[in-house]
N, C-alpha and C positions, 0 to 999 in steps of 0.2 A: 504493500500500500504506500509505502515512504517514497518508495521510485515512480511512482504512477503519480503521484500530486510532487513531489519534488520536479518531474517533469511539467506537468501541469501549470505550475507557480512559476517554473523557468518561460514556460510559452505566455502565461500573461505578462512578466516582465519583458520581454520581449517586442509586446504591443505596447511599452509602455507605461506601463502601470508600477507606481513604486510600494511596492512589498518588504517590508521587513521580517528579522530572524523570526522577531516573535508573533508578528502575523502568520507567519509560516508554521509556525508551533499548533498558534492555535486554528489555522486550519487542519490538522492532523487530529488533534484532538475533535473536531466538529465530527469529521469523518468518520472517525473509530465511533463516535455517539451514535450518530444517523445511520452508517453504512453502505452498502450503493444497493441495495434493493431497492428503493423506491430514488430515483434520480431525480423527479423536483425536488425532492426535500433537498438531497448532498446539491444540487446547485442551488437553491437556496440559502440552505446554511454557508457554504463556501464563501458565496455572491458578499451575504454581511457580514461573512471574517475578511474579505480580502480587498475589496473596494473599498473606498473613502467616501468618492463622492457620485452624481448620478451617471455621467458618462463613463466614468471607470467600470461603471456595473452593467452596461449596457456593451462594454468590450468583452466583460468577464462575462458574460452570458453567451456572448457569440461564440468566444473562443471554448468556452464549455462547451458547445454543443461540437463543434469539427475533433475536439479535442476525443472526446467519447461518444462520437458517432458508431465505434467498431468496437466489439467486444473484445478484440483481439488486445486493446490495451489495459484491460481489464484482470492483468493477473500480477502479481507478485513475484519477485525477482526467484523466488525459487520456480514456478510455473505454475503454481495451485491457482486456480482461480478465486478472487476475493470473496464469491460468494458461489458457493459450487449449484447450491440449488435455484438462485436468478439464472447463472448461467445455462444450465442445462435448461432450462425453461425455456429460456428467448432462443436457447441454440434448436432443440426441437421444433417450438414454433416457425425460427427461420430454415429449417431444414426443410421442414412439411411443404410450406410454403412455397419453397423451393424445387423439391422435387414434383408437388404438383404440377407446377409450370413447366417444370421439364417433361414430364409426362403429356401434357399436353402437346406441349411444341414437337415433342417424338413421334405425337401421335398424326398430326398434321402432316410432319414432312416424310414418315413413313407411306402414308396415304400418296402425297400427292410424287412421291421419287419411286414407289412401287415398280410401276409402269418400266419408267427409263433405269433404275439399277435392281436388278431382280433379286440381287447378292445381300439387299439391305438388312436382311432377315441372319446375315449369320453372324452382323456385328455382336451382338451377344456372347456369342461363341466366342470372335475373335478377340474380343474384350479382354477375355478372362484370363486370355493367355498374356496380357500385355507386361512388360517387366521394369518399366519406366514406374518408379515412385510417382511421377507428378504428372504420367498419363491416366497411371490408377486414379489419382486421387479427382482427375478433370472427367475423366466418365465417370468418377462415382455423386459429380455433381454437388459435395458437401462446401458449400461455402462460406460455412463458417469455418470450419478445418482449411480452408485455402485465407481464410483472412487469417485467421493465426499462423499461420507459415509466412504470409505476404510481411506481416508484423516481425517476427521473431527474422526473418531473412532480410529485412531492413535495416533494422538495428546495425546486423551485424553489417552490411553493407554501407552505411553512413547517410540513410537519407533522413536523420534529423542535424545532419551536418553541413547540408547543401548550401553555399551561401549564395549561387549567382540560377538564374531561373536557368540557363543554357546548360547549369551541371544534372537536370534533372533527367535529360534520355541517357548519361551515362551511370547512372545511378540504379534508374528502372533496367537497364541491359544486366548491372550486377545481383538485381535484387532477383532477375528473370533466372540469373546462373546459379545463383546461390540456390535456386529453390527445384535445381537440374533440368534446365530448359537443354542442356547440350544433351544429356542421356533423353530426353523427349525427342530432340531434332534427329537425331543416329535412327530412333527407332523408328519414326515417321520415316522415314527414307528405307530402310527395310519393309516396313510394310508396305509401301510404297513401290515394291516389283513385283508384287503381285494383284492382279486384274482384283481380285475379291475382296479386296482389303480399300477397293477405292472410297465405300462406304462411310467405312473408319477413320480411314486417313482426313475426309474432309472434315466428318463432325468433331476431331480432337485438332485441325488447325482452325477450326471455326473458338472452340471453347480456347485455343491457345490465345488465339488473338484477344477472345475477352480478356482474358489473364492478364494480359499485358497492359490492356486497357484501367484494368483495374490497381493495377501495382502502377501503374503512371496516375493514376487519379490519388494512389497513396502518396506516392513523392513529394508528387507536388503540393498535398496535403500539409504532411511535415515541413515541406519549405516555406509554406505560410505561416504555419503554427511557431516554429523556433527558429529562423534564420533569416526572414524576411527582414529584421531589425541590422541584420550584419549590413548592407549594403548603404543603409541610410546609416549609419555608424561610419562609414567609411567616407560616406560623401558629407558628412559634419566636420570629420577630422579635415579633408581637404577645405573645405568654408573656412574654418579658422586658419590654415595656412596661406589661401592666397590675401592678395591686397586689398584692402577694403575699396580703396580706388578701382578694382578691377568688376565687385560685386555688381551687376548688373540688377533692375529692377524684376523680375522674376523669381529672384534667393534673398528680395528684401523682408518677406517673412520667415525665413527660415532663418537667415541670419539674426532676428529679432529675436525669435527665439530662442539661439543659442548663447545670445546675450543677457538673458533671462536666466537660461542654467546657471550661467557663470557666476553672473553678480546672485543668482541665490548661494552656490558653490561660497564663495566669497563671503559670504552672510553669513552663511552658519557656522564658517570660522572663526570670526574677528565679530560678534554683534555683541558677546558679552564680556566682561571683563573676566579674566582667568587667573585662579589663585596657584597656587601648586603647596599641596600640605604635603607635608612630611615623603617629599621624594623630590629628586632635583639635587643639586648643588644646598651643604651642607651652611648654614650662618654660624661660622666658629665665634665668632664675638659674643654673640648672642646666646650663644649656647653657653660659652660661657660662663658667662655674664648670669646666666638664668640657674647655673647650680656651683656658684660662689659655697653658697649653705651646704653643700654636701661634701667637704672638704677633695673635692675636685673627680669624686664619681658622676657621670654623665646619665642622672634620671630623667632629665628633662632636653629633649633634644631641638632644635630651633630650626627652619629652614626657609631658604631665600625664597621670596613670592614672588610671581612675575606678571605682573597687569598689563593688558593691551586697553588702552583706552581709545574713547573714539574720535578720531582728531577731527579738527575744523580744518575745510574746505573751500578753497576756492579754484572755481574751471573758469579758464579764459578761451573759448573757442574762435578760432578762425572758419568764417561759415561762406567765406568767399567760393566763388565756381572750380575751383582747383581743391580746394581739401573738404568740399561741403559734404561729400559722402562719408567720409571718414569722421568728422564733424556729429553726424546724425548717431555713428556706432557709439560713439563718447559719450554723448550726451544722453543716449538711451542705456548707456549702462551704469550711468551715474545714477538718473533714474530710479532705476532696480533697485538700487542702493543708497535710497533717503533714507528705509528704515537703519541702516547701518549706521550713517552719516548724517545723523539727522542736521549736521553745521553745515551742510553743503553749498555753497552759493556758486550758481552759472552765470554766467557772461558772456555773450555774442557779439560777433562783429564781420563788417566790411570794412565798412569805414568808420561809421558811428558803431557805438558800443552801446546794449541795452543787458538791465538785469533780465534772468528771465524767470530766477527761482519762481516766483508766485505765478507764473503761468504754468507750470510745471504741476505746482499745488495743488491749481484749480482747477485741471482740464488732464484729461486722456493723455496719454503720451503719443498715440499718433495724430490726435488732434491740434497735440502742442508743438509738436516737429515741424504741422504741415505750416503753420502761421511762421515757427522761425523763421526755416526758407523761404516762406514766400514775403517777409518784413523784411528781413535782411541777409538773405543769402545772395549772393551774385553779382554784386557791385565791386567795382575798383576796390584795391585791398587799400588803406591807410593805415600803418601799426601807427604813425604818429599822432593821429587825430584818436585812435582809439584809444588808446594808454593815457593820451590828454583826459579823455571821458572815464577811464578808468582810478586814475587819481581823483577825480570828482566824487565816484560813485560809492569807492568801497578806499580806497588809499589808507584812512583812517583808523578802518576795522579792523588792518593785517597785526599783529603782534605774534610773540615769539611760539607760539602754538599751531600755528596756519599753516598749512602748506598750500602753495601757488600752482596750478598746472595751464600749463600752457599748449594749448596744441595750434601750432600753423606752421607754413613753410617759411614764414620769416620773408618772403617775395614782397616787397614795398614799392612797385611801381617809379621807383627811383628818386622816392622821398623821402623826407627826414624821419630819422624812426623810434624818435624822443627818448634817447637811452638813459636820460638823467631820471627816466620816473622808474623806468624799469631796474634803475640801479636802487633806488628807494624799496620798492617791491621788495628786493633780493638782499636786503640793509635789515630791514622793518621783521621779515618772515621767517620760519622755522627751516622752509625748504623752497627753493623754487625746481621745477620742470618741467623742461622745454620736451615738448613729443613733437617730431617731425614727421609728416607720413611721408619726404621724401629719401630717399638714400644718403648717408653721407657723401657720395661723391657726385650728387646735385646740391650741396649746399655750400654759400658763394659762388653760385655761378648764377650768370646773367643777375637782376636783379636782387637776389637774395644777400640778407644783411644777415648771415646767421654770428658772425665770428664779434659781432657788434655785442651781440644781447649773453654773448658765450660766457664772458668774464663774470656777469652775474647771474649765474645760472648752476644750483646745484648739480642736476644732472636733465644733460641732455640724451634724447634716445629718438632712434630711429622707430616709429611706431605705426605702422600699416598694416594688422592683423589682429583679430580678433585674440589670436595666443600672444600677441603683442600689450595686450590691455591685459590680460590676465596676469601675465608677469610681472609689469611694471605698476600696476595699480595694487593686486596682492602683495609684490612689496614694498612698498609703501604702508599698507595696511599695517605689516609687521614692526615698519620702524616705528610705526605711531607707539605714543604713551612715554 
């Protein structure tokens, strides 16, 4: 049972759904309570162990049903089945079922092939003689015993491993072999030289080809159920590698929300202060100090705490038409992380500079994006006219607690780029940085005043990717306090 819902719990994280140890636990325990005899209850019960919220339970219901559509996943790593007498039930009824139909259909194509192959009548005979495991088991028509084989020769074959949809005909070829489609093929082709045996030979490649059909409908089954998630894993990792500048408008929601992971990622390491009791680095002073009285036995031990506070913030964005896209990642992941930050203060500019914290407050974040850009994104750059509005706006506020960030290309249109306020900023402030989303060996060249603002600038960085804002913002996080 552990391996059948440990898979299960693997398939719904996979769609998505975050599950923990001890949700996991207790859906184990719901199970063994309930049972799988009656399967609304266990996906009921399951459903409000393992969901949070409504859409979660609306995946965990889909995926329950593809999940244990086939009885075949229904046993225990030893092979017993979970429940021997549901099984034997639903396997009888689906066998009946089954051979009825078969019976019928025998009975039709008997009738109407009489005529043209006279020999139809000794397939019985020839039957019996067959020595292929997997053409016995295709004339005996049991399809439940053919989905527990399709299952157990999957496994072993890897198609809950399949990560790309194109690996899924090489998968079903092994799952075909593993289950001895090659001692079926030898044998069809012997029986196959003799005129009487035409009978047989078509209605066991007629059911072969079901087979095949079936074991492909399994595959690609499991590659829905646990692997589907690999590929969009892979194309997330590429999204935070390339350049934000390069993100086109079709991966602006995917990118949003990988910005959202992050800065949550980020959140739930640095949101509270952290003490460290009695492990870490030892406070010999202290310790000391604390068993003077015990003429120098050490019953009272002391240890250094280590606090991450939440520092204050200010973003200075450049939202001109050269770094406006990168601009928007920044500013949507600061966002994410007011509750962390709640000192946060943003700032925009072209030329003129505007606060924008309280529209940030009051409004949507793609609401509040689309008004930045379209107030002041795309105008001529001025850092001098800016920084002039920025000594106005906030100069005051900075003291020795603040960190400055900066992001633009420092490209000034070949204007003055007021570095006496900027040197104030970098005087006044705890930290200043400059995030460039161009290369270093685009900065100083053609208009660019980078080597101007460098002298007062704690740390400057090359910053064009999503893994580029995780790095440089998480640490930073860490020097805070």
């Amino acid at each position: 049972m552990q391996k059948v819902l440990g898979d299960f719990i693997y398939a719904l994280r996979q769609a998505g759904l975050p599950i923990s140890s001890a949700e996991t636990l207790d859906a184990l325990k719901a199970a063994q309570l309930v049972g799988i005899d009656n399967a609304p209850l266990l996906k009921q019960s399951l459903g409000m162990t393992l969901s949070k919220r409504l859409e979660h339970r609306l995946i965990h219901d889909q995926i329950f049903d593809q999940y244990f559509n086939g009885y075949g996943h229904l046993q225990e790593e030893g092979g017993k089945p979970l429940s021997q007498e549901a099984y034997e039930k639903a396997e009888n009824a689906e066998s009946e079922a089954v051979n009825s139909e078969a019976a019928s259909e025998q009975a039709a194509a008997s009738t109407s092939s009489s005529v043209e192959n006279p020999n139809t009548s000794l397939i019985p005979e020839a039957a019996a003689n067959l020595s292929s495991p997997l053409a016995q088991q295709l004339m005996a028509g049991d399809m439940s015993a053919l989905q527990v084989m399709i299952t157990g020769a999957g496994a072993g074959a890897g198609a809950q491993e399949v990560t790309f949809s194109t690996q899924i005909p090489i998968v079903t070829y092994r799952v075909m072999q593993a289950m001895g489609d090659s001692e079926l093929q030898q044998e069809l082709q012997e029986l196959a030289k003799e005129d009487e045996n035409s009978a047989l030979v078509q209605l066991l490649r007629q059911r072969r080809s079901q087979l095949q059909q079936q074991i492909r409908d399994y595959v690609e089954q499991q590659y829905l159920l646990f692997n589907q998630g690999e590929s969009q894993k892979l194309r997330e990792s590429n999204l935070q590698k390339i350049r934000l500048t390069s993100v086109d408008h079709s991966n602006y929601k995917r990118m949003g929300e990988l910005v959202r992971k992050a800065a949550k990622r980020l959140a739930s390491m640095h949101s509270r202060r952290r003490r460290i009791t009695k492990r870490g680095m030892l406070d010999v002073r202290r310790t000391v100090s604390a068993n003077a009285a015990f003429d120098g036995f050490l019953f009272h031990t002391k240890w250094k705490s280590t606090r991450i506070e939440r520092p204050k913030v200010m973003v200075i964005c450049d939202v001109s038409g050269s770094v406006s896209s990168v601009a928007r990642f920044l500013l949507l992941f600061l966002y994410c992380l007011q509750d962390v930050l709640p000192k946060v203060r943003s700032f925009v500019f072209s030329a003129e500079m505007a606060e924008v914290t309280e529209l940030f407050a009051k409004k949507e974040m793609d609401e509040a994006l689309a008004e930045i850009l379209h107030r002041w994104a795309n105008s001529p750059t001025h850092y001098g006219k800016a920084l002039a509005d920025f000594e106005q706006l906030a100069l005051a506020d900075i003291d020795n607690k603040t960190t400055v960030i900066m992001l633009g290309d420092a490209r000034n249109n070949g204007s003055d780029g007021n570095i006496a306020v900027w040197e104030e900023v970098y005087r006044r402030s705890q930290r200043v940085l400059w995030l460039n989303p161009e290369g270093q060996t685009s900065w100083d060249t053609g208009d660019s005043i980078m080597s101007q603002y460098a002298p007062y600038c704690s740390l400057m960085e090359t910053c064009n990717s999503l893994r580029d804002l995780n790095r440089i913002l998480g640490s930073e996080l860490k020097r805070s306090g």
